[in-house]
C-alpha positions in Angstrom: 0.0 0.0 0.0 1.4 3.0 -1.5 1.6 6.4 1.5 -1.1 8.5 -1.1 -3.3 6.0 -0.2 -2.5 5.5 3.5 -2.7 9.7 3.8 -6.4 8.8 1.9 -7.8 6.6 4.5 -6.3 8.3 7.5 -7.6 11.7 6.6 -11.2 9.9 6.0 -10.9 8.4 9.1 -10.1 11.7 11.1 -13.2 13.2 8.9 -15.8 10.8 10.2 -14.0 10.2 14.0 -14.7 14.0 14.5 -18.1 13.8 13.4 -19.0 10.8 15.1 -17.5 12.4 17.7 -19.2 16.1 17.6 -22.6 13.7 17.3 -22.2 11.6 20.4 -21.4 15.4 22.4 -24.8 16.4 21.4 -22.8 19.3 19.4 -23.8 18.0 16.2 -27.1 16.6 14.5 -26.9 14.4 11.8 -30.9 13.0 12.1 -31.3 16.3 10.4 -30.3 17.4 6.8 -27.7 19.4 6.5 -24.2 20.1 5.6 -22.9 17.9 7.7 -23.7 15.0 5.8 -21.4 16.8 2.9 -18.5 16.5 5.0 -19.6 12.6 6.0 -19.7 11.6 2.1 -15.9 13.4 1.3 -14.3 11.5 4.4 -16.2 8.5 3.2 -14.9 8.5 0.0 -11.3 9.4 1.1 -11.6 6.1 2.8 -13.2 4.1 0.5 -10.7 5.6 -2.2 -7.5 4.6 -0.3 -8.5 1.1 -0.4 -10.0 1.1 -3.9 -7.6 3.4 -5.5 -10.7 5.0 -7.4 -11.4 8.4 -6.5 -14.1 10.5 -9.0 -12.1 13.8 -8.9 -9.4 11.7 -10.4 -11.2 10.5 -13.3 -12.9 13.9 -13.7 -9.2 15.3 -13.6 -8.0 12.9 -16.1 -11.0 13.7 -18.6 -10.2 17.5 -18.5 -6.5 16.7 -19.2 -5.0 17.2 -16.1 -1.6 15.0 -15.2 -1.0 12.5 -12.6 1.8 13.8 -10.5 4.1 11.5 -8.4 3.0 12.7 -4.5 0.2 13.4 -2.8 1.8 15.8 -0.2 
């Protein structure tokens, strides 16, 4: 497993802890719509991206002729 990926799934891993977190304090609501849920969907696909290696920005990226480069950092 490449570090890009690892950096992927940690950072989507920090994204949902602290809103998993914020919820249980009784800071945060996510029964109810709102931009939160934004914020659950990018750290969900940061993790599911860093195991599957597919990401859609990527492939949008790559369609408007953008170039891979070699780090993520």
């Amino acid at each position: 497993m490449s570090i890009e990926r690892i950096v992927r799934i940690v950072a989507g891993l920090m994204i949902l802890l602290s809103l998993f977190l914020a919820h249980n304090a009784g800071t945060v609501d996510l029964t109810a719509a709102s931009w939160l849920w934004f914020t659950a969907f990018i750290g969900v696909n940061l993790l599911q991206s860093g195991f599957t290696n597919l990401c859609p920005l990527v492939a949008i990226l790559k369609k408007l002729g953008f170039k891979e480069g070699g780090a993520c950092c």
